[in-house]
C-alpha positions as CSV (number, residue, x, y, z in Angstrom):
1,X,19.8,150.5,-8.1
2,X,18.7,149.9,-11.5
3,X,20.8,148.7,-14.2
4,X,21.1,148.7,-17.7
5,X,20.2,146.1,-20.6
6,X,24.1,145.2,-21.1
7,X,25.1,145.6,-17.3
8,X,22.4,143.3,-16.5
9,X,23.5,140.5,-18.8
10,X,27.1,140.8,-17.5
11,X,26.0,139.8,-14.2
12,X,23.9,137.0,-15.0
13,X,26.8,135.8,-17.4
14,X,29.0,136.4,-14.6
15,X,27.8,134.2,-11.9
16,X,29.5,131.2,-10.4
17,X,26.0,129.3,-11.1
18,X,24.9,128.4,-14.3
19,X,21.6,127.1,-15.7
20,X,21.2,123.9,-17.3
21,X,21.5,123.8,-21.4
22,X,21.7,120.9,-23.3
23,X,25.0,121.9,-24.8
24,X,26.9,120.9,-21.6
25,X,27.9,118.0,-22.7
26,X,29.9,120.0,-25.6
27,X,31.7,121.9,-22.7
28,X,32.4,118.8,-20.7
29,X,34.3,117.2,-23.9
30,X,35.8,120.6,-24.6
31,X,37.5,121.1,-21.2
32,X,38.6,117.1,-21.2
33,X,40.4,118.5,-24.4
34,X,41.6,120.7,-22.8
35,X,42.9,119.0,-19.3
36,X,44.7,116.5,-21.8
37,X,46.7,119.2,-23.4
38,X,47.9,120.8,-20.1
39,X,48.9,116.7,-19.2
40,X,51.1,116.8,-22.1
41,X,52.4,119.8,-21.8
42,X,53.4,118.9,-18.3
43,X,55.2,115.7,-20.3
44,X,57.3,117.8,-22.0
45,X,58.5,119.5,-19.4
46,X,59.8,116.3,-17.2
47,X,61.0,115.0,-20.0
48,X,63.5,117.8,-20.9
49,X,64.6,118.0,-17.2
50,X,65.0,114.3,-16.8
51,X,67.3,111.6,-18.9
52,X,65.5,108.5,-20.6
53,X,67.8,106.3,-18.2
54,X,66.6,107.8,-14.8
55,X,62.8,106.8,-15.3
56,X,61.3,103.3,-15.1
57,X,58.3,101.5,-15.5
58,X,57.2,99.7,-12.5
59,X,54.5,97.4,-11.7
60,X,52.0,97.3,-8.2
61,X,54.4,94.8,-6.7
62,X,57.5,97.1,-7.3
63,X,59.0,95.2,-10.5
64,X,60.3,96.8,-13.4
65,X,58.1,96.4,-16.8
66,X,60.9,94.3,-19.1
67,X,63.1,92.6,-16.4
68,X,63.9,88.9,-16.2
69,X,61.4,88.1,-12.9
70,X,58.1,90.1,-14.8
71,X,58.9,88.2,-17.5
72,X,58.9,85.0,-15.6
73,X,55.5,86.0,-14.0
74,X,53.9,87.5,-17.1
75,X,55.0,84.0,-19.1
76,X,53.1,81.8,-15.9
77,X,50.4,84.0,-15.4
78,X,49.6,83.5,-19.1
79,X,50.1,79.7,-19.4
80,X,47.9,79.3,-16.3
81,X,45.1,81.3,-18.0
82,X,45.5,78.6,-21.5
83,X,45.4,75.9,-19.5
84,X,42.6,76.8,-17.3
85,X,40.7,77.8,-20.5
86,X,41.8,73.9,-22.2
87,X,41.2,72.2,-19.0
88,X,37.5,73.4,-18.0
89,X,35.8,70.8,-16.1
90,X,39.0,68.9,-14.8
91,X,40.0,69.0,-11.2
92,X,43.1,71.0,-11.3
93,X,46.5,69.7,-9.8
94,X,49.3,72.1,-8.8
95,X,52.4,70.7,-10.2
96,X,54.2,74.0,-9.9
97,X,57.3,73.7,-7.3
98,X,57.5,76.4,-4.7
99,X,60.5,78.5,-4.9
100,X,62.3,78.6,-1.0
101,X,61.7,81.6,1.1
102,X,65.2,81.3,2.3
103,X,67.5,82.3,-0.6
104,X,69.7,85.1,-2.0
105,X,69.6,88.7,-0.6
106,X,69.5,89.8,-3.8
107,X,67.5,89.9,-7.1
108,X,67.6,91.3,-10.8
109,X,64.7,93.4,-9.8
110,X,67.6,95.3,-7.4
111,X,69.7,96.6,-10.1
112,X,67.5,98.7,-11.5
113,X,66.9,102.0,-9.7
114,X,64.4,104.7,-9.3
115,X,65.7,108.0,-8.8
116,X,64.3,110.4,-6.4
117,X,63.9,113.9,-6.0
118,X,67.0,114.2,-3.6
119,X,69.0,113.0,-6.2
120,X,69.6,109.6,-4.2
121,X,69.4,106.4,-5.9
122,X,66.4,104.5,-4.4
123,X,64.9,101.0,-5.1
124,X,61.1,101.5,-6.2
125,X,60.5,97.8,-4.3
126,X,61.7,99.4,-1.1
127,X,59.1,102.1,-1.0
128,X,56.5,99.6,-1.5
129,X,58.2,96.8,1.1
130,X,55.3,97.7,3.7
131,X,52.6,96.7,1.6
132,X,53.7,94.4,-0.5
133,X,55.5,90.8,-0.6
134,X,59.3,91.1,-2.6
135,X,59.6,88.0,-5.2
136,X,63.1,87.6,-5.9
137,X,64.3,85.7,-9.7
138,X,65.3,82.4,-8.7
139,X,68.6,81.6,-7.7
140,X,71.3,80.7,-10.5
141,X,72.7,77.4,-10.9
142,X,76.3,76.4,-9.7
143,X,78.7,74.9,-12.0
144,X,78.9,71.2,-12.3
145,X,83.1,71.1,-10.7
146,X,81.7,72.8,-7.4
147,X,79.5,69.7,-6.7
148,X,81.7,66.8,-5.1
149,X,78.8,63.9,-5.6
150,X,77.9,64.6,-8.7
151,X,77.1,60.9,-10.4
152,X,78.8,61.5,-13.5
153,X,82.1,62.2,-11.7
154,X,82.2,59.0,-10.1
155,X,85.1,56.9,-10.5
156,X,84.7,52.9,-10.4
157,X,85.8,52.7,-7.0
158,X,83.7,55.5,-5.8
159,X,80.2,54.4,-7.5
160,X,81.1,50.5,-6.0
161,X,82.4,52.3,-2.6
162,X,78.5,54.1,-2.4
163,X,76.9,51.0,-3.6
164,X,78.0,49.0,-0.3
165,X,77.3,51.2,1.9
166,X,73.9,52.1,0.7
167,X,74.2,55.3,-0.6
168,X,72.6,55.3,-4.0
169,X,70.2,53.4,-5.8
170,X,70.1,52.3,-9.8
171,X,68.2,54.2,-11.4
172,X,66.9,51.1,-13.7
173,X,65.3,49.7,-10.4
174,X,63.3,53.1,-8.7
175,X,61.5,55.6,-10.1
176,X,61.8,57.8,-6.7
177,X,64.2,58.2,-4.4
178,X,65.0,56.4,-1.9
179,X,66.2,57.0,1.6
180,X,68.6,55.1,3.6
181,X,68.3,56.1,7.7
182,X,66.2,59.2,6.8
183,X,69.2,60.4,4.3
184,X,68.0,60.6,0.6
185,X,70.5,58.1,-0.9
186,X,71.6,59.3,-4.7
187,X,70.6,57.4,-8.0
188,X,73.4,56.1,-9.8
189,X,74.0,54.6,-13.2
190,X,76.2,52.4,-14.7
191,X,75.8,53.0,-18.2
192,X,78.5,55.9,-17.9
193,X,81.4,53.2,-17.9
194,X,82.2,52.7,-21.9
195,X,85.1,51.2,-22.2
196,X,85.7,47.6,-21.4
197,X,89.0,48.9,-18.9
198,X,86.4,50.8,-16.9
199,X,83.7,47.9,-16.8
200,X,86.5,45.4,-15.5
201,X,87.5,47.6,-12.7
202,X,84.0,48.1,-11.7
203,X,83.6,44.4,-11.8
204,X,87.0,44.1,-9.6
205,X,85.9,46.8,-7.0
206,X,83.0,44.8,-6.5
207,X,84.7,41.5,-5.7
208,X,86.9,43.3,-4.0
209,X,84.0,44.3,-1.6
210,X,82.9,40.7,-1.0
211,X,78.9,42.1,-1.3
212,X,77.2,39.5,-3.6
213,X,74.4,42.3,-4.1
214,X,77.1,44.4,-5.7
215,X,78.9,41.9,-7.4
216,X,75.4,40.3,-8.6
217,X,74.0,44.3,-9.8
218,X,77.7,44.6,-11.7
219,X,77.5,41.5,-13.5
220,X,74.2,42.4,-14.4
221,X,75.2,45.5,-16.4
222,X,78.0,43.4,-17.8
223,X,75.6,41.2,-19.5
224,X,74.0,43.8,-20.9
225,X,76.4,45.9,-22.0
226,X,79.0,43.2,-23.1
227,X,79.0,40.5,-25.9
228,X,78.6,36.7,-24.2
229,X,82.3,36.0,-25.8
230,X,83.9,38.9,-24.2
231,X,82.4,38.0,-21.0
232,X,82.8,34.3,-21.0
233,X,86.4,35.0,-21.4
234,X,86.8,37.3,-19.0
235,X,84.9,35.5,-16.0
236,X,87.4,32.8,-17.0
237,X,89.8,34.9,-14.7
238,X,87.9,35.6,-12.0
239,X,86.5,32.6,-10.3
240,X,84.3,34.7,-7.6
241,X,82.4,36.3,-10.1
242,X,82.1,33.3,-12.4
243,X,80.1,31.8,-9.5
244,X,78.2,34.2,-8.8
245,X,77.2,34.5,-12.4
246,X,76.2,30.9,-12.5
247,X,74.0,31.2,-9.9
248,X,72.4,34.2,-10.9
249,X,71.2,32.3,-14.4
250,X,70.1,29.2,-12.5
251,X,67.8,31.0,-10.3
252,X,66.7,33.4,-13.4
253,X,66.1,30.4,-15.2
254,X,68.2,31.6,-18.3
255,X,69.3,27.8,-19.1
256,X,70.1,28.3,-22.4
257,X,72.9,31.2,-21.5
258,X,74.1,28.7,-18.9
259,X,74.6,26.1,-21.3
260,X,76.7,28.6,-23.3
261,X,78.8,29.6,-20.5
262,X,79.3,26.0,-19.7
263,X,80.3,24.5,-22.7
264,X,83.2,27.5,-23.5
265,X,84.1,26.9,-20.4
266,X,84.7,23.4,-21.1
267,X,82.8,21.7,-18.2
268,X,80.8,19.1,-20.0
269,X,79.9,17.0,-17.1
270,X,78.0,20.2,-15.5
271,X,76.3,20.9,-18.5
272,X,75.0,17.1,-18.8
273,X,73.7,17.5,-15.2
274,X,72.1,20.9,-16.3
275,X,70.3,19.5,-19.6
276,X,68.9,16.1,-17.6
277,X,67.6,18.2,-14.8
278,X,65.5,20.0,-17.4
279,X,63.3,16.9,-17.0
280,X,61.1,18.1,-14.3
281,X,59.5,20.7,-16.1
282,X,57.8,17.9,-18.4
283,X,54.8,16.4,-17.5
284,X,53.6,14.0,-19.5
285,X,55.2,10.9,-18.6
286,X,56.0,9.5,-21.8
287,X,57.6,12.5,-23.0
288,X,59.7,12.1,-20.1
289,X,60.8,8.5,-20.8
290,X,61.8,9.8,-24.3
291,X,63.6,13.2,-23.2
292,X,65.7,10.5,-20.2
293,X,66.5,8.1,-23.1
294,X,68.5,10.9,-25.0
295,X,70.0,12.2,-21.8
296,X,71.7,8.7,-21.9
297,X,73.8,9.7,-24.4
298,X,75.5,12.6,-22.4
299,X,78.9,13.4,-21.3
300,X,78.4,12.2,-18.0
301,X,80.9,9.6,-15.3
302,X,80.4,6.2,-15.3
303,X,78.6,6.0,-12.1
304,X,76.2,8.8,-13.3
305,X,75.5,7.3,-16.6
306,X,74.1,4.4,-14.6
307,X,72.2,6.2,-12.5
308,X,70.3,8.1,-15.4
309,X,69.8,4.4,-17.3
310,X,68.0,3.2,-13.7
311,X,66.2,6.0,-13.9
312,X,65.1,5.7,-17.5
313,X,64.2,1.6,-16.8
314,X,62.2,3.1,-13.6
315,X,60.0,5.0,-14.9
316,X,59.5,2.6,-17.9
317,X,58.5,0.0,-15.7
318,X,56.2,2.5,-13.5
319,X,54.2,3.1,-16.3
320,X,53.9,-0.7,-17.8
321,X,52.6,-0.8,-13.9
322,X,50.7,2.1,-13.1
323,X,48.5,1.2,-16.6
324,X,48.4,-2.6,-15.4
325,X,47.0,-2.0,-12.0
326,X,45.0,1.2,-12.8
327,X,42.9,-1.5,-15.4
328,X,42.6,-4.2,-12.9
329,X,41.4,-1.8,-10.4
330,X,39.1,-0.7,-12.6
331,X,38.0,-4.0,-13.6
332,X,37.8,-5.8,-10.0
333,X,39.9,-9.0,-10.6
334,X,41.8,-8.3,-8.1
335,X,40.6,-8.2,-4.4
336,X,43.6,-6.8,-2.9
337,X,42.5,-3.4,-4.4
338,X,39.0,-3.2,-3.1
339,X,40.2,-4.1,0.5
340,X,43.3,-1.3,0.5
341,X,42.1,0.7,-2.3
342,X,45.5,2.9,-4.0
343,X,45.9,6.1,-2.5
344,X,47.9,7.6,-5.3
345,X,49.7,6.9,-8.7
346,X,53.1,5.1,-8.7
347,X,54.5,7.5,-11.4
348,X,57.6,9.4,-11.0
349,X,58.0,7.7,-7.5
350,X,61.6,7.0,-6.1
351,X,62.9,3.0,-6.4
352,X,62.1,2.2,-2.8
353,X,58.4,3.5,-2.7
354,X,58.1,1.2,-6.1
355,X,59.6,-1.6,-4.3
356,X,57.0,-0.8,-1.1
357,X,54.1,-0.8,-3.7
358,X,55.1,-3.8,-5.6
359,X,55.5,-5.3,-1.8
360,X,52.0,-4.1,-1.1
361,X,49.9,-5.1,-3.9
362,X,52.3,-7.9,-5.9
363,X,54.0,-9.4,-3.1
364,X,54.7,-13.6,-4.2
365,X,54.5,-12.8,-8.1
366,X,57.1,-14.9,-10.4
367,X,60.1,-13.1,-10.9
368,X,59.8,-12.5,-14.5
369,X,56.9,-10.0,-14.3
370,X,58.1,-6.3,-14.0
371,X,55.9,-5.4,-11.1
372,X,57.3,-8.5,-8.8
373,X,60.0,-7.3,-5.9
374,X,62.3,-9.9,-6.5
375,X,62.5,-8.6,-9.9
376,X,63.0,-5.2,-9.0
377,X,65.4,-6.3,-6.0
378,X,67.7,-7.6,-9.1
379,X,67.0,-5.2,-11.6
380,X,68.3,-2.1,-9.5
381,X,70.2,-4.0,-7.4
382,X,68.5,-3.3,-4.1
383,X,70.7,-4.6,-0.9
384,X,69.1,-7.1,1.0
385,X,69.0,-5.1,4.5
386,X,67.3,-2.3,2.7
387,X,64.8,-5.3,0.6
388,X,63.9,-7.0,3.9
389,X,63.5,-3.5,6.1
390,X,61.0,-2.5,3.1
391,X,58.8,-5.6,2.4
392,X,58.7,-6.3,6.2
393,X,56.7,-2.3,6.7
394,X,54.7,-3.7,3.8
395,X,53.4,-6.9,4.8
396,X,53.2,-6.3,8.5
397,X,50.7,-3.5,7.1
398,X,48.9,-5.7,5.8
399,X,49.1,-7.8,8.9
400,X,50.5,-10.8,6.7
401,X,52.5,-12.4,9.5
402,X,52.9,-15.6,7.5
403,X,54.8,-13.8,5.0
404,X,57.0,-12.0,7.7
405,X,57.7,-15.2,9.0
406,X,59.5,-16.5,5.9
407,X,61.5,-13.6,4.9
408,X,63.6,-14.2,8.2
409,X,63.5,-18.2,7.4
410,X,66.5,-19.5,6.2
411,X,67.8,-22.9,5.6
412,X,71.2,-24.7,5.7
413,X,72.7,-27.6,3.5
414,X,71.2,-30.3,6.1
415,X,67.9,-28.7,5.0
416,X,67.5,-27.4,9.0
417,X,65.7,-23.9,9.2
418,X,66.9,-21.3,10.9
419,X,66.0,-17.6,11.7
420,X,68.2,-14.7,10.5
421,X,67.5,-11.3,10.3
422,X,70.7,-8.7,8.8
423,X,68.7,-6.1,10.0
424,X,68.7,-7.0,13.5
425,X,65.8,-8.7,15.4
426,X,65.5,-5.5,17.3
427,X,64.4,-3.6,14.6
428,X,62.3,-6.5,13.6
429,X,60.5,-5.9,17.1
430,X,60.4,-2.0,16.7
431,X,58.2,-2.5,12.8
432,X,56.1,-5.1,14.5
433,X,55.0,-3.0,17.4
434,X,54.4,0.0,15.4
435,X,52.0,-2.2,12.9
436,X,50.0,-3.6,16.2
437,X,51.7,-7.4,16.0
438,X,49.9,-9.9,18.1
439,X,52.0,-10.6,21.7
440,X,52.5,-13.9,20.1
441,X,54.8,-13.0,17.0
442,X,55.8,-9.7,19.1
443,X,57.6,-12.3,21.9
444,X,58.8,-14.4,19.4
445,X,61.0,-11.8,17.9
446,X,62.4,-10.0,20.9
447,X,63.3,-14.0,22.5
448,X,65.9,-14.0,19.1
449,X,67.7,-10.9,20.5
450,X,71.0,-11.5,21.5
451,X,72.2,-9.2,23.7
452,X,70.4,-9.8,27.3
453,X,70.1,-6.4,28.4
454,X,68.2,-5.1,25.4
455,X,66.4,-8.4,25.1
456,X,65.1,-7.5,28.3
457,X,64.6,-3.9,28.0
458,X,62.8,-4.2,24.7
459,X,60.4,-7.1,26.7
460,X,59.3,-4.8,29.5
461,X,59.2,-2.1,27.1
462,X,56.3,-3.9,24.6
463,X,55.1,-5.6,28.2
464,X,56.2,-9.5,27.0
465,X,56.2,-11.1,30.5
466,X,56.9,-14.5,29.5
467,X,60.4,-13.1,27.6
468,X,60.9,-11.3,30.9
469,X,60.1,-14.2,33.3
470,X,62.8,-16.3,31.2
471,X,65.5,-14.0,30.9
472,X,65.6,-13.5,34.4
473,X,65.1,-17.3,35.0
474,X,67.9,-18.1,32.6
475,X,70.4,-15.7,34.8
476,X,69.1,-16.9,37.7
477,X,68.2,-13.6,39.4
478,X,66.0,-14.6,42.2
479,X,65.5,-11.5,43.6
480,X,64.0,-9.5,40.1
481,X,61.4,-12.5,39.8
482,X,60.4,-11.4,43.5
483,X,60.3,-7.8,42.3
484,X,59.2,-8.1,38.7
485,X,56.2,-10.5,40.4
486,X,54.8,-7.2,41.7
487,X,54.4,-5.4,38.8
488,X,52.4,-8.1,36.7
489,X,48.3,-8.8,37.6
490,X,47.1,-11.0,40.6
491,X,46.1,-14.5,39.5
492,X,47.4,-13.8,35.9
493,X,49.2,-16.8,34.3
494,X,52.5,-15.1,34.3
495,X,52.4,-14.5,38.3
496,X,51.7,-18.4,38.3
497,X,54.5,-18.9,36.4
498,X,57.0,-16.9,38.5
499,X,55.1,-18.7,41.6
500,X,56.5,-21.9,39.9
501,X,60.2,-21.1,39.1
502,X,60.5,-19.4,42.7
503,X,59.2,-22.5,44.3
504,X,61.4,-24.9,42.3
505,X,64.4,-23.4,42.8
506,X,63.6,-23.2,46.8
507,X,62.9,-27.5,46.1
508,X,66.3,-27.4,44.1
509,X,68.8,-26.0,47.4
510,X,66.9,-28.2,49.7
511,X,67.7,-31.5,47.8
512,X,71.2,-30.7,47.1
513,X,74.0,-31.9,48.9
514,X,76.0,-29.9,51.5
């Protein structure tokens, strides 16, 4: 069939296939116009079907746009992206806390509703629960009264009860909890306690507990928080704690406090004691002599006062010594220093080590020197057991048995000597032996013994035969000779001897008459 000019057109016009022009991209933006206006349209329609109330903005997790938990998460999400933008090139630490999974059934994000078509009210979450992981708001705080161990509600006798049984920990001492028997104990502070009623009762409590470590952490905060008058005076009352407070400043050193305490408390003999022990922490030995020669003039007893002046003289003299022999030595005249060179300085050394030195290495001097014994024996009035026990070690050491031998020689009116020793000749025997003593001078000590049995047992102890073969013979014990002849060597002189007294006493009961 053939068509007409304007028939023709219509059908190519007509067809579902178009060619290409370059004005499509005009008809593209003009139907985009036109999608857009149908959109709004739409719009308008919901709107006047639907109240503003019943619709809600939502994110992909199922929040609402505006509530409490998108704000939370909109607020981290943007400090995260400053930070990582001010912290580029820094390793990045999470410091965040995790929120518990186990918590309330119920968040903000629940009270606000989507409403569907059925006209039921619906959570928007819900729809999405399948897909998605809920984040609830975190939970709300409870009110300080509903919490029984809250620190601030602590009474006296509660924060001291929870103190000795280790349940908290001062918050002054740790900066992390700690944990007593896998239990996190609770920090507590004692700066809550104002007044001075509360602070006594706390101090009280603690006594009352008979824990030093409480008492000691009390007293403590009581120094701190307290003026030293209204302290001294109220330790006055309270003995326990007044000791305990002493010893805390002596082992924290605080001696200038102590002194304080001491003197209001009116013990003056304590705080003498405390001021001349301050002497050990000088070293220089003629400071010392002067810092002693003021402590002379302390409050102390008459039997202490004399002690500090013998001590003061001491260690004058040590150093009048110690500068004497220290040039000598240095200068050879004397021999006695080159044979038993000193091992160490006489400073600061007790009375009877000065009287063993002067023993030593001045033994004989006249007695107006400061270095001879004799001198020092009367200057500090040195008893003559402890004298002759001292400068017998010395001059046995020295193997000066010449010397030992006159210190035990005494003389009567008729000018006869005689041997005496207030020590006892025992211990005589027992310092000889230990400084190797000939046999010789051993046996002639242990013979001067007076009791038989230890006269004996001290004999066959050091092996002196001869004071063994006479004690027997003098108690006329045949039968030990005989037994005691065994034990010495064959063909020795003392198994001669014993030969001798055994065969004259056999002589002796033939001769004598029946």
């Amino acid at each position: 069939m053939i068509r007409s000019k304007p028939d023709e057109d219509e059908y190519w016009n007509s067809s579902k296939f178009k060619a290409f022009t370059f004005d499509d991209e005009d008809d593209e933006f003009s139907r985009l116009k036109e999608s857009k206006q149908a959109v709004n349209s739409i719009r308008g329609l919901v709107e006047e079907e639907e109240d503003e109330d019943d619709v809600e903005k939502v994110t992909w997790s199922g929040e609402p746009v505006g509530s409490i938990s998108w704000s939370i998460k909109e607020t981290a999400s943007s400090s995260r992206a400053a930070g990582e933008i001010r912290d580029q090139g820094f390793p990045k630490i999470d410091t965040t806390p995790s929120l518990p999974k186990q918590g309330s059934n119920y968040s903000l994000s629940s009270f606000f509703k989507v409403r569907g078509k059925s006209g039921s009210s619906q959570s928007f979450s819900d729809n999405w629960s399948d897909s998605t992981t809920r984040i609830f708001a975190p939970e709300l705080r409870k009110p300080k009264s509903e919490y029984k161990d809250f620190v601030s509600d602590w009474s006296p006798e509660e924060t001291v009860r929870r103190m000795h049984r280790g349940k908290c920990f001062s918050r002054a001492n740790c900066s992390s909890y700690s944990y007593s028997d896998g239990v996190p104990m609770q920090p507590y502070s004692l700066e809550k306690f104002r007044c001075l009623k509360d602070k006594l009762l706390l101090l009280d409590k603690a006594v009352e507990s008979h824990d030093g470590n409480v008492i000691t952490a009390v007293l403590i905060f009581l120094k701190r928080s307290l003026s030293k008058e209204v302290l001294f005076r109220e330790l006055v009352s309270r003995q326990i704690a007044l000791q305990h407070f002493i010893h805390f400043l002596k082992e924290m050193g605080e001696q200038k406090l102590l002194l304080e305490l001491l003197k209001s408390l009116g013990r003056t003999e304590d705080m003498a004691f405390l001021q001349y022990k301050d002497h050990l922490n000088i070293k220089d030995e003629v400071q010392r002599q002067e810092y002693l020669k003021n402590c002379i003039s302390l409050p102390f007893s008459a039997d202490d006062a004399s002690h500090v002046q013998d001590h003061y003289t001491l260690l004058e003299r040590q150093i009048i010594i110690e500068v004497n022999d220290k040039h000598m030595e240095k200068a050879g005249q004397m021999g006695i220093f080159k044979k038993y060179p000193r091992k160490a300085s006489i400073l600061n050394m007790p009375i009877i080590t000065t009287l063993y030195y002067s023993c030593f290495y001045h033994y004989g001097e006249a007695e107006g020197t400061y270095s001879s014994p004799t001198n020092i024996k009367k200057t500090f009035k040195i008893s003559e057991k402890q004298y002759l026990l001292t400068a017998l070690g010395a001059r046995a050491k020295q193997k000066a048995w010449s010397d030992v031998d006159s210190l035990f020689t005494t003389k009567n009116w008729l000018g006869y000597t005689k041997k005496r020793a207030p020590i006892g000749f025992h211990r005589v025997a027992d310092i000889l032996q230990k400084n190797n003593a000939p046999i010789q001078v051993l046996q002639e000590y242990v013979r001067l013994v007076d009791d038989p049995e230890m006269k004996l047992s001290l004999a066959q102890k050091y092996k002196c035969h001869d004071v063994v073969i006479d004690t027997y013979k003098d108690l006329k014990d045949r039968q030990q000779l005989m037994l005691y002849r065994c034990k010495v060597d064959r063909g020795s002189p003392e198994e001669k001897k014993i030969d001798d007294i055994l065969s004259n006493t056999v002589r002796k009961l033939s001769v004598s008459p029946r």
